[in-house]
matplotlib code that plots the C-alpha trace (Angstrom):
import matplotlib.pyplot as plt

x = [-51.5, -53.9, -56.0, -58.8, -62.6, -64.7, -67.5, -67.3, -70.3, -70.1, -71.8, -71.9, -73.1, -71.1, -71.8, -75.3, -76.4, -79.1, -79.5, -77.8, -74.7, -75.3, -73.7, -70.7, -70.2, -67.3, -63.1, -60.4, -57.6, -54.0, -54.5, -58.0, -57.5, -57.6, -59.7, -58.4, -56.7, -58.2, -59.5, -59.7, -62.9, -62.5, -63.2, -60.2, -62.8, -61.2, -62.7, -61.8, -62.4, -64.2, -65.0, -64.4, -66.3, -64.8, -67.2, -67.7, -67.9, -67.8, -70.7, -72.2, -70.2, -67.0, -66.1, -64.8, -65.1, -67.4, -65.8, -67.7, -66.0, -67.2, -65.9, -62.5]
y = [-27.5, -24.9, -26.2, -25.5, -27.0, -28.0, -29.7, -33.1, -34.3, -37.5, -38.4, -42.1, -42.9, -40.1, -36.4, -35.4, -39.4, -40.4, -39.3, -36.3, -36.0, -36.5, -34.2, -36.3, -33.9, -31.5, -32.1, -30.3, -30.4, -28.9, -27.5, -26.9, -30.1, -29.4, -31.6, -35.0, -35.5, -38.4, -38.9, -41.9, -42.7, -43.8, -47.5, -46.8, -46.8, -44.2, -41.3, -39.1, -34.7, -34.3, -30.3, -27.9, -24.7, -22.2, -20.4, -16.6, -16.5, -19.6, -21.8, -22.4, -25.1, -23.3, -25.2, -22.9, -24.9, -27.9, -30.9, -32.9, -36.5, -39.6, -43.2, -44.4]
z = [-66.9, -68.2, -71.2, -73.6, -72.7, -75.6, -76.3, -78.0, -80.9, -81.7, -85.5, -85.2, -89.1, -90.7, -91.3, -93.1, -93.0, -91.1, -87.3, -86.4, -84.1, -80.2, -77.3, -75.7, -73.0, -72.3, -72.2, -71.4, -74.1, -74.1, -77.2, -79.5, -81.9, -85.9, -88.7, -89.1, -85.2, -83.4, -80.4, -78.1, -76.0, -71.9, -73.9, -76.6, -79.9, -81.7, -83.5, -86.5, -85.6, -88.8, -87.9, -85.6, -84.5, -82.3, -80.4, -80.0, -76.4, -73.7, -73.7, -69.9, -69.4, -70.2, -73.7, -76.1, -79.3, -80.5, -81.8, -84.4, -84.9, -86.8, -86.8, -87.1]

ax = plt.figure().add_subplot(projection="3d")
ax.plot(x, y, z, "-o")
ax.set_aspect("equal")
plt.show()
């Protein structure tokens, strides 16, 4: 099954607040996920898409969009 690659940032204490949002690495998703889907991590801790920005062209590691999630 063909899919979509983007790049997951994870924003541990929340957006704007305190450190900024880390690079989780790239997945490949059926479909480019919308504000307010979840996502579950390889440990099941579950996190909120807060924002997503789809890119103009493929970054070098083929991801298409950037996914920003925070907590829960």
């Amino acid at each position: 099954m063909a899919g979509y690659r983007v790049r997951v940032w994870f924003d541990a204490d929340g957006l704007g607040v305190g450190q900024p949002a880390r690079d989780n690495g790239v997945l490949e998703l059926p479909v480019i996920p919308q504000p307010g889907m979840e996502l579950a991590d390889d440990e099941g801790r579950v996190a909120t898409i807060r924002r997503v920005v789809l890119l103009a062209s493929p970054d070098p590691d083929g991801a298409v969009a950037v996914l920003v999630c925070a907590p829960g």
